[in-house]
C-alpha positions, -999 to 999 in steps of 0.1 A, spaced: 0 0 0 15 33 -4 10 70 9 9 95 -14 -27 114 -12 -30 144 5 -50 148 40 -39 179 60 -56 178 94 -55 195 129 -23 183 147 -36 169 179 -8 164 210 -6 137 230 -3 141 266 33 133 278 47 132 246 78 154 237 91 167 210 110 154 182 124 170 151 123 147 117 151 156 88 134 136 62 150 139 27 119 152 5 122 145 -37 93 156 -65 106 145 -96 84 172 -110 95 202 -95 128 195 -79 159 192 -94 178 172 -63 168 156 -31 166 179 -6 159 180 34 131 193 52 125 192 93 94 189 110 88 189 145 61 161 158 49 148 192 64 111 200 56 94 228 82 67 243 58 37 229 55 52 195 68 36 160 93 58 139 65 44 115 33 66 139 53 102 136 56 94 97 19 92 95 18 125 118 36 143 93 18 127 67 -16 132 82 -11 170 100 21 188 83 24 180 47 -1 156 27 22 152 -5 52 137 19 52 97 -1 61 71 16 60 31 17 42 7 41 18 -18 42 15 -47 75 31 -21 103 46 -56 120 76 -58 103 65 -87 80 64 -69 53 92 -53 47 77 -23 28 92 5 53 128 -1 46 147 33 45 177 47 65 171 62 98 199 85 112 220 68 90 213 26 91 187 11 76 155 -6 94 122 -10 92 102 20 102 76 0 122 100 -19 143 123 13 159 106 24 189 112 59 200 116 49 235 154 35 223 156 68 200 149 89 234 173 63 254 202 68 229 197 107 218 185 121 248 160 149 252 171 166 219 161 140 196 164 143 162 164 114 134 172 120 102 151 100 78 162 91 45 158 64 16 176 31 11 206 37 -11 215 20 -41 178 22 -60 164 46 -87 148 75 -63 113 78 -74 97 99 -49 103 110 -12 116 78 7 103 58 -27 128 39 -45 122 14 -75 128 -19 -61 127 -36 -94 166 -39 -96 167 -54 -64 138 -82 -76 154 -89 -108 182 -101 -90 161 -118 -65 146 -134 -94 178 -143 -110 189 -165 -82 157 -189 -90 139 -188 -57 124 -222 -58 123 -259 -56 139 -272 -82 136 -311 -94 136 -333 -121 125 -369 -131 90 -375 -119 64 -357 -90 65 -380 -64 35 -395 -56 34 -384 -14 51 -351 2 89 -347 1 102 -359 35 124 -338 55 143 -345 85 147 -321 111 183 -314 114 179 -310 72 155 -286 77 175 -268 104 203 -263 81 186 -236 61 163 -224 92 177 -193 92 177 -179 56 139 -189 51 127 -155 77 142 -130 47 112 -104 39 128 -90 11 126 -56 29 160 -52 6 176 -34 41 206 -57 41 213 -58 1 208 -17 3 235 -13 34 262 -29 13 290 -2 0 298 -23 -32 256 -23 -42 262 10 -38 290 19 -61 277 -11 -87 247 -22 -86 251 -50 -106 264 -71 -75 235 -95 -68 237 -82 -36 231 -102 4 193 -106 -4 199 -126 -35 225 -149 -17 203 -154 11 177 -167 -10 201 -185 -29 217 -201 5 177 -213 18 176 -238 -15 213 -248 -23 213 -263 12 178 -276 11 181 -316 12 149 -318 -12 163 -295 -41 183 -308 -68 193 -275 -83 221 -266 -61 248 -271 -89 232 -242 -111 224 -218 -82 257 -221 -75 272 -213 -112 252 -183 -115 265 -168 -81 299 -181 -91 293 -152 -119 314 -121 -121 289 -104 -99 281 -135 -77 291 -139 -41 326 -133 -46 323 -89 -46 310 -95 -8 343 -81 12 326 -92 45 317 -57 60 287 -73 78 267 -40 73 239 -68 56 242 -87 90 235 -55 116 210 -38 92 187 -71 88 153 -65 110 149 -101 110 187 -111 123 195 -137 97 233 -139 102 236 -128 65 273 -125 62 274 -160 69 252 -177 49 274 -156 20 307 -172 31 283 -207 31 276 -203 0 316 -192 -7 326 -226 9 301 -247 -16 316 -232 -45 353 -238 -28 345 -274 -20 323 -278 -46 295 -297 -25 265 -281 -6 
């Protein structure tokens, strides 16, 4: 679901809230020639969302101000953009760690995850991101007949992947990486994560050609290990391991 309509209304302020000031990067590909920064000041409260004072500015200061969401769990993954500087989820910061780690004088700087097209405001087009995602074939693979019951799967085989099946696709780990940044044709952590929950999956059979195409150029070998993927992730996968997993598979050719 996105935001983009306009609905000024009277601000309202909640009892014991303070204030906060938002720097959130503002772009309108139809009037402005570069991003640019505006501040707002809005009431948080300590059990308030980063996500609640975007609506407030949305809602009471500025109806045109675009942004992304859609579950407000942190399911989803649709909030992904940079706050003061490291990417998360929107709906899973609580101000209440904001107030504990800025103090009185809090101010967050709000911008959008790097390494996308900039459409609007915090928008970005996340179709480079899916097309690697894509590329990566995200699915069972297997050959020769269906069988004719389900695929059995022990435990400890399923546990072996357990981790890179919570990925949301949010894109906050494959948009923290400095070389996505500077060439965005890296496939990037998400891919290889996705990549990682099949090549080890003991019912798959198409380990072998995951494992060519991320032996590409611009496969897992441009990862130079700066865990940025790891500490942005909002669901902790321990990405910057299943990337030297995947490493490992293509050293020792076996998965």
């Amino acid at each position: 679901m996105t935001t983009t309509e306009a609905a000024p209304k009277p601000a309202p302020v909640p009892e014991g809230s303070r204030t906060v000031t938002l720097k959130i990067q503002r772009f309108n590909p139809e009037v402005d020639d570069a991003p640019h920064f505006e501040t707002y000041d809005v009431p948080a409260l300590p059990t308030d969302r980063v996500l609640n004072l975007l609506f407030y500015v949305k809602n009471y200061l500025d109806g045109s101000f675009a942004f992304r969401r859609s579950c407000a769990h942190g399911v989803c993954g649709s909030d992904a953009m940079r706050i003061n500087g490291v990417n998360r989820l929107a709906c899973k910061v609580l101000m209440k760690d904001m107030f504990a780690a800025n103090g009185k004088q809090t101010t967050l700087t709000i911008e959008p995850i790097k390494g996308l097209p900039l459409e609007k405001d915090l928008y970005v087009d996340m179709e480079p991101f899916f097309e690697a995602y894509r590329a990566i074939k995200p699915y069972l693979m297997t050959y020769g007949n269906d069988p004719t019951r389900e695929r059995i799967q022990s435990a400890a085989d399923r546990a072996r992947f357990d981790d890179t099946t919570k990925c949301i696709l949010c894109a906050c780990c494959t948009t923290s990486c400095p070389v996505y940044w500077s060439e965005g044709s890296y496939f990037g952590p998400a891919a290889i994560v996705n990549a990682h929950r099949f090549i080890f999956d003991s019912r798959d059979e198409g380990a072998e050609e995951r494992l060519d195409i991320l032996n590409d150029v611009e496969g897992v070998w441009r990862c130079r290990t700066t865990f940025n993927c790891t500490d942005a992730c909002p669901r902790g996968i321990q990405v910057t391991k299943a990337i030297q997993e995947v490493k490992r598979a293509l050293l020792f050719k076996r998965t």
